[in-house]
C-alpha positions in Angstrom: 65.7 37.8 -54.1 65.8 40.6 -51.8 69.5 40.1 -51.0 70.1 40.8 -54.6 67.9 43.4 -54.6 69.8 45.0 -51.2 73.1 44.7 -52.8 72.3 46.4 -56.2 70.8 49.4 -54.2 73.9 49.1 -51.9 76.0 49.3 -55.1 74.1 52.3 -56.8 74.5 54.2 -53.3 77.9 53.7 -52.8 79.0 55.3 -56.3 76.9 58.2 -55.4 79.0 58.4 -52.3 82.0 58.0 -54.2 81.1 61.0 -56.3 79.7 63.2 -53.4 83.2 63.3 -51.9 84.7 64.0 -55.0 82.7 67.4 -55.8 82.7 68.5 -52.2 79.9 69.0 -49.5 78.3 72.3 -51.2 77.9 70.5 -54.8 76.8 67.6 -53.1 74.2 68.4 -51.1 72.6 70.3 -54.2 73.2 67.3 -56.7 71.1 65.0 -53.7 68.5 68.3 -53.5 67.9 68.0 -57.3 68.1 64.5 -57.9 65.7 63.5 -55.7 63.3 66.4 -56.7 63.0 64.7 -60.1 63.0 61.1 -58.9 61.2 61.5 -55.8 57.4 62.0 -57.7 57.9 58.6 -59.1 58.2 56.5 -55.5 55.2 54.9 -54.3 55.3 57.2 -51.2 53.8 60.3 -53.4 50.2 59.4 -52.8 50.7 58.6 -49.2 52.7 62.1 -49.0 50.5 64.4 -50.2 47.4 62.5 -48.2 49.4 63.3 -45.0 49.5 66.7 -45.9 45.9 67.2 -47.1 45.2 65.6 -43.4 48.1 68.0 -41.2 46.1 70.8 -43.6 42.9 70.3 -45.0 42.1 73.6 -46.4 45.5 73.4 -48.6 45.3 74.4 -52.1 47.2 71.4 -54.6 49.9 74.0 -55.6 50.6 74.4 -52.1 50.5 69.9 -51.6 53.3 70.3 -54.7 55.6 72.9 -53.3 55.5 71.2 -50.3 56.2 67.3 -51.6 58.9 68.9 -54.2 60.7 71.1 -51.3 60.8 67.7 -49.0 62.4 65.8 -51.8 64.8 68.7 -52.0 65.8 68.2 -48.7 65.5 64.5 -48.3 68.2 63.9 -51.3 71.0 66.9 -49.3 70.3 64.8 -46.3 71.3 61.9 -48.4 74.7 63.8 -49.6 75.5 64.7 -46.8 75.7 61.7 -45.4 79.3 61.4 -46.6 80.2 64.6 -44.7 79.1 63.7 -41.3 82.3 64.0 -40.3 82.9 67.2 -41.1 80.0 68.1 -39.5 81.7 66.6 -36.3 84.9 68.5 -36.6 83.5 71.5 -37.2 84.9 73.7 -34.1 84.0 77.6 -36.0 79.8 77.1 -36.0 80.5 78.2 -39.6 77.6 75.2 -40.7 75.7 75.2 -37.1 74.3 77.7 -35.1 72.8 76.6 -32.0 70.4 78.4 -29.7 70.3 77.7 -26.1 74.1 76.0 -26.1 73.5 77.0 -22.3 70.9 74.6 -21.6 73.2 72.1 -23.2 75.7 72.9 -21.1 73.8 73.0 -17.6 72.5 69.7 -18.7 75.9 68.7 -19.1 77.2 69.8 -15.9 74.6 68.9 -13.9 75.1 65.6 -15.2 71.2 64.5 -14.5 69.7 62.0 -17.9 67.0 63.7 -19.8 64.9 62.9 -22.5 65.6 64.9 -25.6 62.6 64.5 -28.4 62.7 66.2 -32.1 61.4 65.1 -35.7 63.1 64.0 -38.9 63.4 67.4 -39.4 66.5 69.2 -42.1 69.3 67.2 -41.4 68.0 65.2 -38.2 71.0 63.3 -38.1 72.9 66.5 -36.4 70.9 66.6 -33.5 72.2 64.1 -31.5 75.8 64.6 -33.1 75.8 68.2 -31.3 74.3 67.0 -28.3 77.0 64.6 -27.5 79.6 67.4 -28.8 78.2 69.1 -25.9 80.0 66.8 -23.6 76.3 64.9 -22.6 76.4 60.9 -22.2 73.9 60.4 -24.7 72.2 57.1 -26.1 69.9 57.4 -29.4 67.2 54.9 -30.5 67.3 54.1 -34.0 65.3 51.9 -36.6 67.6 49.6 -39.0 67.3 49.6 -42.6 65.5 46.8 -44.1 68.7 46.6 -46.5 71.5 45.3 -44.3 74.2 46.3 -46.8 73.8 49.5 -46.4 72.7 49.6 -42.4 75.7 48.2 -41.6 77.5 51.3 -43.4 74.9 53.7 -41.7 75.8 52.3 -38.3 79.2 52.4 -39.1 78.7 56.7 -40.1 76.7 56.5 -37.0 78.3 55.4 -34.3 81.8 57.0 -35.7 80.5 60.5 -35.3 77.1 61.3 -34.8 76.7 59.3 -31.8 78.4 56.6 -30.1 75.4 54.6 -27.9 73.1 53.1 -30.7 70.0 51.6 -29.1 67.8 49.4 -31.5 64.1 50.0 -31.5 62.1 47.3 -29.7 62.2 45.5 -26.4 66.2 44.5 -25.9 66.6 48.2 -26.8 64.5 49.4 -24.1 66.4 46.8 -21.5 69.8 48.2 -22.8 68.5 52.0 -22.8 67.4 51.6 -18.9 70.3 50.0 -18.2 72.4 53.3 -19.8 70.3 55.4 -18.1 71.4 54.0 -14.5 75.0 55.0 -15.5 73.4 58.8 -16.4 73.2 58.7 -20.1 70.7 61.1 -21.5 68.1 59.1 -24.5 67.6 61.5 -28.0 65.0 59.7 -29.7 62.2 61.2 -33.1 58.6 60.7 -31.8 57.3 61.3 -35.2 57.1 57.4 -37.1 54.1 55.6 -36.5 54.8 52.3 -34.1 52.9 49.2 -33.2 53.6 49.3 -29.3 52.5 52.9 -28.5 49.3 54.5 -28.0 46.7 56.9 -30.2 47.4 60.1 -29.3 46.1 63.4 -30.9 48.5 65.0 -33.7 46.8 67.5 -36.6 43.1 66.4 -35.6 43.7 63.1 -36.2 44.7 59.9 -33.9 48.0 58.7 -35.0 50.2 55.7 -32.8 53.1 57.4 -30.7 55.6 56.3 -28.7 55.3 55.6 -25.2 59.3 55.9 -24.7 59.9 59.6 -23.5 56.7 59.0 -21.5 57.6 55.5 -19.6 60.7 57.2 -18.8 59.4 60.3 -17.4 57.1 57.8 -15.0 59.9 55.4 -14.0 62.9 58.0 -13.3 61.5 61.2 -13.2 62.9 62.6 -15.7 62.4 65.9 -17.5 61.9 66.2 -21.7 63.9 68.8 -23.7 62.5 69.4 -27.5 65.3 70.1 -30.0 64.2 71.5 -33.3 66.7 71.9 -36.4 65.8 73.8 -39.5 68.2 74.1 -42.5 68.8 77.6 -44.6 71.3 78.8 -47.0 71.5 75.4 -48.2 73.9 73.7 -46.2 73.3 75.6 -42.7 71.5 74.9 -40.2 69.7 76.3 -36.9 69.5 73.9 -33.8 67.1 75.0 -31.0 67.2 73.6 -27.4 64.2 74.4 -25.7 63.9 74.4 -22.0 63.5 71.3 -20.1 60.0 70.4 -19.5 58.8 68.7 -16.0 55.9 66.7 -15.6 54.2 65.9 -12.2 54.3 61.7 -11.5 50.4 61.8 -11.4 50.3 62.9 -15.2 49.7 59.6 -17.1 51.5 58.4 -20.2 48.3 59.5 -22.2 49.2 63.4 -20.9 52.2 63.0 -21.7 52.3 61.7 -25.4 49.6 64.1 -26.2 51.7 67.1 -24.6 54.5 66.0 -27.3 52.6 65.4 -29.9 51.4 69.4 -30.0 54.9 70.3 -29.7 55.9 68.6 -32.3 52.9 70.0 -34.5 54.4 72.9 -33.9 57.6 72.1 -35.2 56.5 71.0 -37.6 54.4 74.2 -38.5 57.7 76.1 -38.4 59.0 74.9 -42.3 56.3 72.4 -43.3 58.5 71.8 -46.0 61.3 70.4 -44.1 59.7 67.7 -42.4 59.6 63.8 -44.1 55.8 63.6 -44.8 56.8 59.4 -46.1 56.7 58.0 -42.3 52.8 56.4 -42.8 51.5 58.5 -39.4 48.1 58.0 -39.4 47.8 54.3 -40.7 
């Protein structure tokens, strides 16, 4: 039943993307903003949004919960379109749609040719992250979660691996093998710290304990490595900022605990940034 179910949604997607590269990347990205502002209020995930919210911000007002949940939807549905203009993305050379700050940290990574650990959030268009990152001339690896609907993850990989990011490590324990194995031939790991997993450890994010990955921090305790947040925020509706913060070091005494908690508040802060831009769905505190 679920195969049938996969290949309808499959279906419905794919004449969406058929029309989004008809109308351009502009029209498309505000046809996914306003589609999914009406439709998005009527997936199970609404509840379960606006309690993630009301926990990140208990004093909130509701009309603040709603602008919010209806500015997420807004962005979640241009991610969506834009999807069909990753490519674009890639060949842009003129930083007309991409301004990035701290290109030089990039680039000293680059030449220095020493892995780190890059971390960020399902933030604007996350999916650009790692595609600049690699543009930057980095070995890079990224850990990713398949879709449940294998139709359409075999398309995503394909849009993936094409052009935001060659190395494509599944989540789980042959990823891990695989992404240690990359990392002996110098390839940096990008990976979001922000879903909830199974096989990490509670860790503090908004006053609450949520599961976190133990990734970034098993690496920093087996290689040494140092961990470099990347934030991306999007404005004038198909633009988008990409910061590179400096490379942060951590002693080999400072546990996996330290660690993932010293993440976890950067990413609050992230996140504090545009609220509004960040996927509240992932179930974080479960």
């Amino acid at each position: 039943m679920n195969k049938v179910k996969y290949f309808f949604q499959f279906l419905f997607i794919l004449i969406f993307f058929l029309i989004f590269k008809i109308i351009g990347l502009k029209n498309s990205s505000a046809l996914g903003g306003k589609l999914f502002k009406i439709i998005g209020p009527f997936f199970r995930y609404s509840d379960l949004i606006h309690k993630n919210i009301k926990k990140a911000f208990p004093n909130i007002s509701q009309d603040k919960i709603i602008k919010i949940t209806n500015e997420m939807w807004n962005n979640y549905g241009r991610i969506f379109a834009e999807y069909m203009f990753i490519k674009k993305f890639r060949q842009n050379r003129s930083k007309k749609n991409i301004i990035i700050e701290g290109q030089e940290i990039l680039n000293k990574i680059r030449d220095k040719g020493t892995p780190v650990v890059f971390v960020s959030g399902h933030f604007s268009n996350f999916e650009l992250m790692a595609m600049q990152i690699e543009k930057s001339g980095i070995n890079l690896s990224t850990i990713y979660r398949p879709l449940n609907n294998f139709f359409l993850n075999h398309l995503m990989e394909k849009i993936r691996k094409n052009f935001i990011c060659k190395k494509q490590i599944k989540k789980g324990m042959g990823g891990m093998r695989e992404l240690i194995k990359l990392h002996k031939k110098n390839y940096s790991t990008a990976l979001m710290i922000d879903q909830r997993v199974t096989e990490g450890i509670k860790s503090i994010f908004f006053n609450h304990e949520a599961f976190t990955t133990t990734i970034p921090a098993q690496l920093v305790k087996k290689f040494g490595v140092s961990i470099v947040p990347i934030y991306i925020e999007r404005f004038e509706e198909i633009k988008f900022k990409m910061i590179v913060y400096e490379p942060i070091y951590f002693t080999k005494d400072s546990s996996v605990k330290i660690i993932t908690d010293k993440l976890n508040k950067i990413l609050e802060k992230m996140i504090l940034k545009k609220p509004e831009q960040w996927i509240w769905s992932h179930n974080r505190w479960k």
